[in-house]
VMD Tcl script that builds the backbone (N, CA, C; Angstrom):
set m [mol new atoms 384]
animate dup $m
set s [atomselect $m all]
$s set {name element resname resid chain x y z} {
  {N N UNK 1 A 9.304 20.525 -6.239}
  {CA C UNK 1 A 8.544 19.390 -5.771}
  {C C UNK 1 A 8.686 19.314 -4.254}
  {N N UNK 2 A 7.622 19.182 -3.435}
  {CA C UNK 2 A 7.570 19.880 -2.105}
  {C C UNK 2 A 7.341 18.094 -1.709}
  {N N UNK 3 A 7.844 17.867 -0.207}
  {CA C UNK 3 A 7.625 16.370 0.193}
  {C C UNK 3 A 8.215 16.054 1.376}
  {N N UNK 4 A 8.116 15.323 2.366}
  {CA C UNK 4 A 8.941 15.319 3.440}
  {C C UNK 4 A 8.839 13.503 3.602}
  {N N UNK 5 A 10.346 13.501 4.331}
  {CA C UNK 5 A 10.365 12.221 4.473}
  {C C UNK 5 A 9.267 11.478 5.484}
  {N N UNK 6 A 9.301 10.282 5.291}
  {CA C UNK 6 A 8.293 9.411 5.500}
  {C C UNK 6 A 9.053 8.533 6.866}
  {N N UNK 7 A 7.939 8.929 8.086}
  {CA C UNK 7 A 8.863 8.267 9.161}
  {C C UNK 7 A 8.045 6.402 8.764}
  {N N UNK 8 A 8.856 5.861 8.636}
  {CA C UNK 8 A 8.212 4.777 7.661}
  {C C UNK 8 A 7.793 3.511 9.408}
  {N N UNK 9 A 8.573 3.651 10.606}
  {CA C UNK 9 A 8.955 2.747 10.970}
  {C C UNK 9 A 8.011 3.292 11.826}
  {N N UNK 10 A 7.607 4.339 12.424}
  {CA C UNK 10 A 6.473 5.209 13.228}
  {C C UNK 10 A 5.229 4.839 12.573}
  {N N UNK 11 A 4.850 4.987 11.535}
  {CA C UNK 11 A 3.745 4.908 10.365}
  {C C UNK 11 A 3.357 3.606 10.449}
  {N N UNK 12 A 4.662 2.435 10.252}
  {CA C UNK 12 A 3.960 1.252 10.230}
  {C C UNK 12 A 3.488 0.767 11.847}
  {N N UNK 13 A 4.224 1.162 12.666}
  {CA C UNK 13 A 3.575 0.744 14.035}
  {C C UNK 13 A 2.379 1.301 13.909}
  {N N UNK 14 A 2.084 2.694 13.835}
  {CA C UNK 14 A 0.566 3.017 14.304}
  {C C UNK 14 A -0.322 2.337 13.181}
  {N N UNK 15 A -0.054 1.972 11.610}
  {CA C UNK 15 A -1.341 1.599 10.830}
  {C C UNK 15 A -1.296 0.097 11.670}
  {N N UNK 16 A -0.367 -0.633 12.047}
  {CA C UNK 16 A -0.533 -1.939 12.786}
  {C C UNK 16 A -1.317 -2.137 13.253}
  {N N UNK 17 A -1.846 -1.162 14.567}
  {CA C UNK 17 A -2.244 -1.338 15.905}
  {C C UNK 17 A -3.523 -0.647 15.577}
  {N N UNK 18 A -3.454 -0.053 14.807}
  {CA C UNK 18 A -5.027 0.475 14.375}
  {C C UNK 18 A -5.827 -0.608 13.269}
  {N N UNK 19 A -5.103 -1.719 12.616}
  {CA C UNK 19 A -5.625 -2.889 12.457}
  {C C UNK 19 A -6.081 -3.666 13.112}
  {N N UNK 20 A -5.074 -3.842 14.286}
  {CA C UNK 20 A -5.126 -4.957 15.133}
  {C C UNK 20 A -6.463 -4.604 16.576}
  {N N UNK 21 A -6.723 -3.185 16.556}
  {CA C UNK 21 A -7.967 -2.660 16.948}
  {C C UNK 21 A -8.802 -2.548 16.246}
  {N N UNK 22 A -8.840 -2.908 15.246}
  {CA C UNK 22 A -10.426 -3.242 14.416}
  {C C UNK 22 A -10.617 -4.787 13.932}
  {N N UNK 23 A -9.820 -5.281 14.407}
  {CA C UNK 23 A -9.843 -6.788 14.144}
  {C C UNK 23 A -9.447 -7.107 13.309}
  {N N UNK 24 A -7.823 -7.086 12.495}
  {CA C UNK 24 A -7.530 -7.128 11.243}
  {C C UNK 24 A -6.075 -7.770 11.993}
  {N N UNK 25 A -5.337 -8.175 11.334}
  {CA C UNK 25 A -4.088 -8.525 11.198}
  {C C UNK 25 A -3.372 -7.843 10.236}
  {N N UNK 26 A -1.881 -7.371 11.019}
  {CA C UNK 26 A -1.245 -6.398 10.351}
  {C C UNK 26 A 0.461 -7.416 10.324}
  {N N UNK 27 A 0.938 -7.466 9.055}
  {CA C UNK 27 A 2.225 -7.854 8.632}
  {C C UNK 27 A 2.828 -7.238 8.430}
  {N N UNK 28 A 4.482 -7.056 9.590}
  {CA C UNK 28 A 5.145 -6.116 8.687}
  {C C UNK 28 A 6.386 -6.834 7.771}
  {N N UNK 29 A 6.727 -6.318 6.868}
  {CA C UNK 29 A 7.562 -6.850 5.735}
  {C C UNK 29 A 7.047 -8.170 5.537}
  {N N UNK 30 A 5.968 -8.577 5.256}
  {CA C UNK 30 A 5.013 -9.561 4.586}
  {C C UNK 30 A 5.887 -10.561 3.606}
  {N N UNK 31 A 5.939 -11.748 3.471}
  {CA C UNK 31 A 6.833 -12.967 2.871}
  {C C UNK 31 A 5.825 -13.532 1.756}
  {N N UNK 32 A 6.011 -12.833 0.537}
  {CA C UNK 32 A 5.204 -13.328 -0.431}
  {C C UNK 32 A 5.370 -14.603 -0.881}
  {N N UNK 33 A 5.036 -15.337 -1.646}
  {CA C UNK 33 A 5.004 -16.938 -1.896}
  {C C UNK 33 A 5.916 -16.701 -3.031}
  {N N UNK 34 A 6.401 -16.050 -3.785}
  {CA C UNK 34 A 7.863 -15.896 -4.158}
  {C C UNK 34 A 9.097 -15.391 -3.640}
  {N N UNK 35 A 9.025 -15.230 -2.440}
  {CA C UNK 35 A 9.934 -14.586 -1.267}
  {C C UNK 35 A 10.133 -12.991 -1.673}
  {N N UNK 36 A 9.531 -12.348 -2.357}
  {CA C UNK 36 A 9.407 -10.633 -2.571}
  {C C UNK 36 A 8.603 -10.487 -0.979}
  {N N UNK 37 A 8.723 -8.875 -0.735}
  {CA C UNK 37 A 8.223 -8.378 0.519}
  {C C UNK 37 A 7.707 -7.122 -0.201}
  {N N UNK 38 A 6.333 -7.482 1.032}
  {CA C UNK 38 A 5.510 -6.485 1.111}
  {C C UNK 38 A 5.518 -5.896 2.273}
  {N N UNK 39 A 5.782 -4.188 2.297}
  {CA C UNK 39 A 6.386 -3.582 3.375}
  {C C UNK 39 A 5.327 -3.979 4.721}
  {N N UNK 40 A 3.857 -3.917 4.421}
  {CA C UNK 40 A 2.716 -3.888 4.961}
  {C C UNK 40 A 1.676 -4.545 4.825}
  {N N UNK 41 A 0.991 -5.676 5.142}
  {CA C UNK 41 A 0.019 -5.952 4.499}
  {C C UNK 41 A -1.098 -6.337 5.508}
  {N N UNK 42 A -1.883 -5.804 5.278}
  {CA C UNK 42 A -3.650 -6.025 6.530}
  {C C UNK 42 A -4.489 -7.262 6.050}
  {N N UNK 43 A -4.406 -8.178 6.565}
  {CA C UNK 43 A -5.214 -9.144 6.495}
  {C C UNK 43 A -6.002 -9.469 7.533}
  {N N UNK 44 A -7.417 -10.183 6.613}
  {CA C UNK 44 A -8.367 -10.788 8.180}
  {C C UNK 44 A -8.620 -12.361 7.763}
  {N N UNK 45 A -8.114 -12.829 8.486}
  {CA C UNK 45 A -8.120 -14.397 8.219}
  {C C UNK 45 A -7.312 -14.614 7.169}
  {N N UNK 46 A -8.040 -15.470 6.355}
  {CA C UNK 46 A -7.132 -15.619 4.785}
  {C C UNK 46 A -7.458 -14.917 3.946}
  {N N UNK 47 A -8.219 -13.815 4.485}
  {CA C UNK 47 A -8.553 -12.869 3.227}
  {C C UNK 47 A -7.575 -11.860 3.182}
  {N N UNK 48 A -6.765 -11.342 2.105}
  {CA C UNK 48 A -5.670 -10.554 1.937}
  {C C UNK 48 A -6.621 -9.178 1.418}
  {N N UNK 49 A -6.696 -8.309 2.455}
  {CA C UNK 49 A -7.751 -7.220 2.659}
  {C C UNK 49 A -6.610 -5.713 1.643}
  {N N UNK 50 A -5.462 -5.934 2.372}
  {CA C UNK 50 A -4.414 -4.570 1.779}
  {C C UNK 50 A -2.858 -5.059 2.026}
  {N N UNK 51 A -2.230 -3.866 0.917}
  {CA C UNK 51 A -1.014 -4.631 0.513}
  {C C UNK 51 A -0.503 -3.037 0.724}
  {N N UNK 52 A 0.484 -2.454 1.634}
  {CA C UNK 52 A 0.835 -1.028 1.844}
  {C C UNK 52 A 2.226 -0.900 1.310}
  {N N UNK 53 A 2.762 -0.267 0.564}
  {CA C UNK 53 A 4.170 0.209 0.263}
  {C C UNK 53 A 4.431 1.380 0.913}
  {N N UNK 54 A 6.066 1.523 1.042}
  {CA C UNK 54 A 6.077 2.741 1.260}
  {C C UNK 54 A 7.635 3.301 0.736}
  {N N UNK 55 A 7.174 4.773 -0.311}
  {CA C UNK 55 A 8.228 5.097 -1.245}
  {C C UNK 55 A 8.496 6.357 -0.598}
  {N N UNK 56 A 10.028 6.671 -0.386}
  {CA C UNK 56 A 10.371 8.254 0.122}
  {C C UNK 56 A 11.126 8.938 -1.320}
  {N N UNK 57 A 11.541 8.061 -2.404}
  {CA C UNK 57 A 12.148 9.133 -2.785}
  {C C UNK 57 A 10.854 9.190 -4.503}
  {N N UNK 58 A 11.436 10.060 -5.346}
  {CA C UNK 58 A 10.875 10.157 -6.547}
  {C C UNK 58 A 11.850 9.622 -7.542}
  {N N UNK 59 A 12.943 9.371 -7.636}
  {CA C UNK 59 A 13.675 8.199 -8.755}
  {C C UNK 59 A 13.272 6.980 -8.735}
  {N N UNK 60 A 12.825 7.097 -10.258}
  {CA C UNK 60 A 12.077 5.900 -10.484}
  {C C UNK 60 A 11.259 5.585 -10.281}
  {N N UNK 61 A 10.242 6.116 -9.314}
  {CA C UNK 61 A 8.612 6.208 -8.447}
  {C C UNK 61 A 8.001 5.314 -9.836}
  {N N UNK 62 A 8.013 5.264 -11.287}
  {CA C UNK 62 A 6.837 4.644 -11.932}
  {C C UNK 62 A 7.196 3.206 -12.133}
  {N N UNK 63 A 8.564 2.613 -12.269}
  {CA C UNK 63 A 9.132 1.210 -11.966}
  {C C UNK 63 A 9.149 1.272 -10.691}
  {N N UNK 64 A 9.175 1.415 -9.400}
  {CA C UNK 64 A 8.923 0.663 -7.973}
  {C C UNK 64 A 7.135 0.391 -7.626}
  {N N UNK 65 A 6.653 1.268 -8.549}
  {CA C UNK 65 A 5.082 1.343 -7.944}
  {C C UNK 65 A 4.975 -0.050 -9.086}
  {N N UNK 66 A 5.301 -0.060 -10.289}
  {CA C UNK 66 A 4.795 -0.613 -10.736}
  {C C UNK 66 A 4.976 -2.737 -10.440}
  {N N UNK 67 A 6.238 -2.305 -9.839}
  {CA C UNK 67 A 7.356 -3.654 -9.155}
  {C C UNK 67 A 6.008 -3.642 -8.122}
  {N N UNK 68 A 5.801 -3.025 -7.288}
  {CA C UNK 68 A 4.851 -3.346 -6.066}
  {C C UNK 68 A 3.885 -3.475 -6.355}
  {N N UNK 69 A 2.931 -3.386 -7.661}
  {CA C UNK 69 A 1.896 -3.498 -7.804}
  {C C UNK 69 A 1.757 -5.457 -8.687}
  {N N UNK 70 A 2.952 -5.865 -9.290}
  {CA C UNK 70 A 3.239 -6.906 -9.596}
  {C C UNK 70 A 3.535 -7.546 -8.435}
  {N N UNK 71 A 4.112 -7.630 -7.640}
  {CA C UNK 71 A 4.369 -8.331 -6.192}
  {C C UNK 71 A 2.953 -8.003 -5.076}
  {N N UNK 72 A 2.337 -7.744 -5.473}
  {CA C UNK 72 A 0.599 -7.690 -4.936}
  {C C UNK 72 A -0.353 -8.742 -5.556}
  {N N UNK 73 A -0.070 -8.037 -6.962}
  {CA C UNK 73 A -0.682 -9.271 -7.656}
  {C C UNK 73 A -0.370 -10.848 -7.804}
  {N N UNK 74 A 0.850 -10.910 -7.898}
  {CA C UNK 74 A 0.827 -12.294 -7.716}
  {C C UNK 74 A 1.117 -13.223 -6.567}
  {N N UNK 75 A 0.523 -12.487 -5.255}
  {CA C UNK 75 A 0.582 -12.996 -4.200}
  {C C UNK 75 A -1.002 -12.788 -3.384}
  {N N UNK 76 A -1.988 -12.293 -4.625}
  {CA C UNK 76 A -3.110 -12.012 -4.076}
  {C C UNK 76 A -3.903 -10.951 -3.688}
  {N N UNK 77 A -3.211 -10.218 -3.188}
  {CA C UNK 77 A -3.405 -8.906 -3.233}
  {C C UNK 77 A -4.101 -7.880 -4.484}
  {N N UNK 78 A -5.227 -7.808 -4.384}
  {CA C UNK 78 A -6.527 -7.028 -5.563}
  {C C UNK 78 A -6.461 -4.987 -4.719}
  {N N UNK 79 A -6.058 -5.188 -3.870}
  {CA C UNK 79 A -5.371 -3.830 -3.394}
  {C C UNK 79 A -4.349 -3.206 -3.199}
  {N N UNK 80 A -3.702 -2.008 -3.404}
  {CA C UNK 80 A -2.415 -1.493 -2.755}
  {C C UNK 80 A -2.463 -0.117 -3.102}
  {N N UNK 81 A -1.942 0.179 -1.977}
  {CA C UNK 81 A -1.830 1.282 -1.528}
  {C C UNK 81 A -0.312 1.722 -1.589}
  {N N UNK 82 A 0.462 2.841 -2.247}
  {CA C UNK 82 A 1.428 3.107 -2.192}
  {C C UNK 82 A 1.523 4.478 -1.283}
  {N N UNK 83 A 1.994 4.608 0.332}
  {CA C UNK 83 A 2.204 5.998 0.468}
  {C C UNK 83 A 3.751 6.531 -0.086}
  {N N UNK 84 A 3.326 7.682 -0.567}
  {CA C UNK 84 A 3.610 8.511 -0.945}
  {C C UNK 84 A 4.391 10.051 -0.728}
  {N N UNK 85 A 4.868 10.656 -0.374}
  {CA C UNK 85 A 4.655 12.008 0.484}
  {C C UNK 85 A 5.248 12.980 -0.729}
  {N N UNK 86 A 5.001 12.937 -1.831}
  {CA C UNK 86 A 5.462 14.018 -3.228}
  {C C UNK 86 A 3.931 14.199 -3.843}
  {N N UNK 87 A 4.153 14.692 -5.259}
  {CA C UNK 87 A 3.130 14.950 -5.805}
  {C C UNK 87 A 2.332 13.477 -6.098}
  {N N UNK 88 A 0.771 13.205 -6.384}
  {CA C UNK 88 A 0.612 11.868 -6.589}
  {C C UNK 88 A 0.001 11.584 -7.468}
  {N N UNK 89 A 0.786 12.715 -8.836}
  {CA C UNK 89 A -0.358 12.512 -10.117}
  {C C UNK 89 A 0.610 11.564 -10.645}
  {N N UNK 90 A 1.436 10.784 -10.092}
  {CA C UNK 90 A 2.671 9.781 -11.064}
  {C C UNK 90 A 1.671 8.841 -11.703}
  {N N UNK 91 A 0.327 8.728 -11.739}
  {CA C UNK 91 A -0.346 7.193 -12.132}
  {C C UNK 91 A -1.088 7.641 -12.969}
  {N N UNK 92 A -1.525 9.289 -12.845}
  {CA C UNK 92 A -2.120 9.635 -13.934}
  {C C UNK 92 A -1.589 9.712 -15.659}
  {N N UNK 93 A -2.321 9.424 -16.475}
  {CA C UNK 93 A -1.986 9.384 -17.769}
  {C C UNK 93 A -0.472 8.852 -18.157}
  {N N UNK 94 A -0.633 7.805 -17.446}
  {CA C UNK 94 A 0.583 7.329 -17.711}
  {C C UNK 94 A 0.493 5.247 -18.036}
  {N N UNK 95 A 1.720 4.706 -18.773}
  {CA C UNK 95 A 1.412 3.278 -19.194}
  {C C UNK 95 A 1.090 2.753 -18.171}
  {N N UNK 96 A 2.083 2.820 -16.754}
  {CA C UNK 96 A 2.384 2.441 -16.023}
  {C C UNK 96 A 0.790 2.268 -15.029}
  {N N UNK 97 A 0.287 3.103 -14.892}
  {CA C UNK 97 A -0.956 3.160 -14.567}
  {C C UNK 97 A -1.751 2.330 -15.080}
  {N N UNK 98 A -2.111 2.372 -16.914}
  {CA C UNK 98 A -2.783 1.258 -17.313}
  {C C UNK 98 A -2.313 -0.330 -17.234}
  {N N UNK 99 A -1.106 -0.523 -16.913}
  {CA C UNK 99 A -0.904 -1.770 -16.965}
  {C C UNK 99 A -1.042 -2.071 -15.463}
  {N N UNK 100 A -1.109 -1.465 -14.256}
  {CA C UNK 100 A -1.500 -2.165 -13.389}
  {C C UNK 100 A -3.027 -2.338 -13.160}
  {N N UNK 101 A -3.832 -1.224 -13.980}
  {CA C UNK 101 A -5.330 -1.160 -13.904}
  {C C UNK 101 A -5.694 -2.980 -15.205}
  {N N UNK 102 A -4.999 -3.663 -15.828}
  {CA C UNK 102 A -4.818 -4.367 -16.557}
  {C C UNK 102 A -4.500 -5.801 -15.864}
  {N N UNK 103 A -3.247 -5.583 -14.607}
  {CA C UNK 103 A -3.348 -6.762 -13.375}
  {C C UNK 103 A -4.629 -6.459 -13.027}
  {N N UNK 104 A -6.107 -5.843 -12.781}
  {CA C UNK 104 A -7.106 -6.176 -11.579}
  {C C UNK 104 A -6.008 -5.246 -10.200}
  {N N UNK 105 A -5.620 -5.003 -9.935}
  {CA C UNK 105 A -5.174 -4.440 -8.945}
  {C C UNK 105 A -5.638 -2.518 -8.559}
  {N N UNK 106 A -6.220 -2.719 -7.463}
  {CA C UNK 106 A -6.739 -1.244 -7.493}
  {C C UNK 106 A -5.902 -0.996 -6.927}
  {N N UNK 107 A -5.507 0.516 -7.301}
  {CA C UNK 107 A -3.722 1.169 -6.349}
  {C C UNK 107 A -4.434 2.562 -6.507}
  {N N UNK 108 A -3.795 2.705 -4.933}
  {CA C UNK 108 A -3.931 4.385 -4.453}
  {C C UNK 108 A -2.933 4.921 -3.831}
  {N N UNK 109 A -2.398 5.972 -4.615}
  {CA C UNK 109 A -1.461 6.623 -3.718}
  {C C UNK 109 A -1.796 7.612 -2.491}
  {N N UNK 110 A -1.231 7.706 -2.123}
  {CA C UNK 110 A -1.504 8.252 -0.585}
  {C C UNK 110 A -0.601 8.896 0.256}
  {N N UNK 111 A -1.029 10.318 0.968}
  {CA C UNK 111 A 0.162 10.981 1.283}
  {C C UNK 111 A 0.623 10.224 2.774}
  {N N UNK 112 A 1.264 10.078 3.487}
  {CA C UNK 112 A 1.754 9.612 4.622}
  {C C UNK 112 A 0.595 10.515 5.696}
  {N N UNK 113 A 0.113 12.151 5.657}
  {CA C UNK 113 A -0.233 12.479 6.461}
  {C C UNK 113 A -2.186 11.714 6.355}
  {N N UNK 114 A -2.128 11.174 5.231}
  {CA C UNK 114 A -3.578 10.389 5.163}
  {C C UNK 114 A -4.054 9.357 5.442}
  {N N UNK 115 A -2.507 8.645 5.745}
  {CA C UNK 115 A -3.045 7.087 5.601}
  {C C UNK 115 A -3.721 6.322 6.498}
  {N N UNK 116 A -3.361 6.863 7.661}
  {CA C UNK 116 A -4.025 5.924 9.052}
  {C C UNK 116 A -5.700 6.307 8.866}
  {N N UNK 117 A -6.304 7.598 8.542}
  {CA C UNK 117 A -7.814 7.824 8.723}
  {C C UNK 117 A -7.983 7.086 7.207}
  {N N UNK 118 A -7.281 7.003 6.282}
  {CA C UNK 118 A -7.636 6.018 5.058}
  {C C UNK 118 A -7.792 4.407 5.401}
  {N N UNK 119 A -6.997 4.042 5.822}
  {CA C UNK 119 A -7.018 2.745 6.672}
  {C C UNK 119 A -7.852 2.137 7.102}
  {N N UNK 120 A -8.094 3.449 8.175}
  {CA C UNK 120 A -9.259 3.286 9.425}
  {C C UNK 120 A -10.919 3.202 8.604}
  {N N UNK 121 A -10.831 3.729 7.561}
  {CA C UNK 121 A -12.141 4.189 6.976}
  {C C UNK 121 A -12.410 2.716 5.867}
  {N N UNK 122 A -11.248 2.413 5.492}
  {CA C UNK 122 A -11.569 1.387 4.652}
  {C C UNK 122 A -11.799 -0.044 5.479}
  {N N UNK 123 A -10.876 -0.081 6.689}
  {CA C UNK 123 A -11.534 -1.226 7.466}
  {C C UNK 123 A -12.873 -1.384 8.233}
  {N N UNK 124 A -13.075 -0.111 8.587}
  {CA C UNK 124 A -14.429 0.289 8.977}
  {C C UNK 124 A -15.254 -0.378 7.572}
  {N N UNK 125 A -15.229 0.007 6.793}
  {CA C UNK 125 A -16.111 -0.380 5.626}
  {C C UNK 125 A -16.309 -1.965 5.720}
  {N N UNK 126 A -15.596 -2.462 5.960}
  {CA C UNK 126 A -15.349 -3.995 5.526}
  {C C UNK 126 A -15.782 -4.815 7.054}
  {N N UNK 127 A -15.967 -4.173 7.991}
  {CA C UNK 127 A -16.346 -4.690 9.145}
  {C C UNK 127 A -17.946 -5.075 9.238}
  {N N UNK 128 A -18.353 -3.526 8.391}
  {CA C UNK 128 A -19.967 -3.724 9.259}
  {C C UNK 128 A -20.479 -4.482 7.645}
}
mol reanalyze $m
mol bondsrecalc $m
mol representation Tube
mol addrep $m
């Protein structure tokens, strides 16, 4: 299983500032209304646009995604994005997958070397 660590603290500055240049607001370690944290989260106004995790190792990868996809949901969040930097079929054919497709929550994993032009492309979308 091939993967490299995730400079997590580099990553979140640049997806920040590439929010905060498209007119978005970027949270880091986000204060959910049950006091859980969300590593990342892009909002524009009060609209809760994205909810970003970020996992380096693979123990346990299908209980933390699935913990983060419950701490999305019940703080609003109808998106999340987990990066990733291992293989990212963990959601395929698996419970864990259907029960967050079951919260309403759309989740994408994502390699670390994708995420900022993923970002960029999905806020672009939501602008024009």
């Amino acid at each position: 299983m091939e993967g490299f660590k995730i400079k997590i603290k580099a990553l979140t500055e640049e997806l920040s500032k590439t929010a905060r240049e498209m007119g978005f607001k970027a949270v880091k370690e986000f204060s959910t209304r049950d006091g859980a944290r969300i590593d990342l989260a892009i909002l524009k106004e009060n609209e809760k646009i994205l909810a970003i995790e970020f996992e380096n190792s693979y123990k346990w990868i299908k209980q933390r995604v699935l913990y983060n996809a419950i701490k999305a949901h019940r703080d609003g969040f109808n998106r999340l994005w987990v990066v990733y930097p291992f293989n990212n079929k963990l959601l395929r054919n698996s419970w864990v997958g259907g029960f967050i497709e079951e919260l309403g929550v759309e989740i994408e994993v994502v390699h670390p070397k994708e995420v900022e032009e993923k970002v960029r492309e999905l806020l672009a979308s939501l602008v024009g």
